[in-house]
N, C-alpha and C positions, 0 to 999 in steps of 0.2 A: 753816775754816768750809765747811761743804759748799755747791754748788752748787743754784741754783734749780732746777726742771724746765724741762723745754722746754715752750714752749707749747703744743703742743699735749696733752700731760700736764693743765697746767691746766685747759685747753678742757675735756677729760675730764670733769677735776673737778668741776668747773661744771655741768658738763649731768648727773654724778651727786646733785649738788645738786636740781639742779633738777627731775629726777626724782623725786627723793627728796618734795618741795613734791608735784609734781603728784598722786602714788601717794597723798600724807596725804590730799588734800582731797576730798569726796563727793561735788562736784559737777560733776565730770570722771571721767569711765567710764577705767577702769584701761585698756581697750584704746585707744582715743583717745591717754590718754596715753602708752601705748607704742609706738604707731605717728608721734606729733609729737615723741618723743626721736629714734627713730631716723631719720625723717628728717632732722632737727637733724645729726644724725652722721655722714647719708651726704654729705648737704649739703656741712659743714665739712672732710670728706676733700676731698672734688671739691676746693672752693672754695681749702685752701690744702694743697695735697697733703704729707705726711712724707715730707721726704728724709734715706736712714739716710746713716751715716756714711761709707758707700760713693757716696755721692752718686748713690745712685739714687731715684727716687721711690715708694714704699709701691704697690704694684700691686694694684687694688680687690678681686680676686680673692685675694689673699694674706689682707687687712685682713680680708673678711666671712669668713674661711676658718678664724678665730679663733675666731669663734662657735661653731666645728663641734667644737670640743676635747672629747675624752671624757669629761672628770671636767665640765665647764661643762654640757653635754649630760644627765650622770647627778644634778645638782645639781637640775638642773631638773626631769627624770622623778619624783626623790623627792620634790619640791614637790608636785608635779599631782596624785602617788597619795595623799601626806599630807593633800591638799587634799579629794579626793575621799573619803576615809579617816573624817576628820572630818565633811564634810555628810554622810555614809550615817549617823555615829552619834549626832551629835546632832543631826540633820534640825531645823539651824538653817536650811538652803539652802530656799526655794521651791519649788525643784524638786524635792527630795527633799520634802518634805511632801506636795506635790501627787502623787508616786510612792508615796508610803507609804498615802495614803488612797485611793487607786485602787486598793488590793490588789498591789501590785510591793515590799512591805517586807518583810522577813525573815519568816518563817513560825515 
């Protein structure tokens, strides 16, 4: 039988979850909500530090150093241009509406 995770794995999980909740609901600004996960997760570092199997403790600089991964980095650029990609052509966005009838829309 294989083994559980370690906890703080789950911890993970959990605040994936719960992300997950916050990003569905309309009435919490997707930035709010990304800024009260991740303090959630700087928090829970501090608060019960990962010690590896070398019995060292997880060094906060190492931990945020994960985010900086190349494919995790280019995951996210193809988002923002897909994102942007989309309001310019179907000037569902506000803003693009507001730029298309100001004369700033494709000629």
């Amino acid at each position: 039988m294989d083994s559980i995770p370690e906890p703080h794995a789950l911890a993970v999980l959990a605040l994936v979850v719960l992300a997950l909740f916050l990003f569905s609901r309309g009435k919490i600004v997707i930035d709010t909500s990304s800024r009260f996960v991740l303090v959630l997760l700087t928090s829970g570092i501090t608060a019960f530090p990962y010690i590896s199997s070398q019995s060292e403790p997880l060094e906060k600089v190492k931990f945020f150093g994960g985010f900086g991964h190349e494919a995790l980095v280019a995951v996210c650029a193809l988002m923002i241009a897909g994102s942007g990609y989309l309001a310019r052509k179907n000037s569902s966005d506000p803003a693009a509406i507001r730029g298309y009838s100001a004369g700033a829309g494709p000629q």
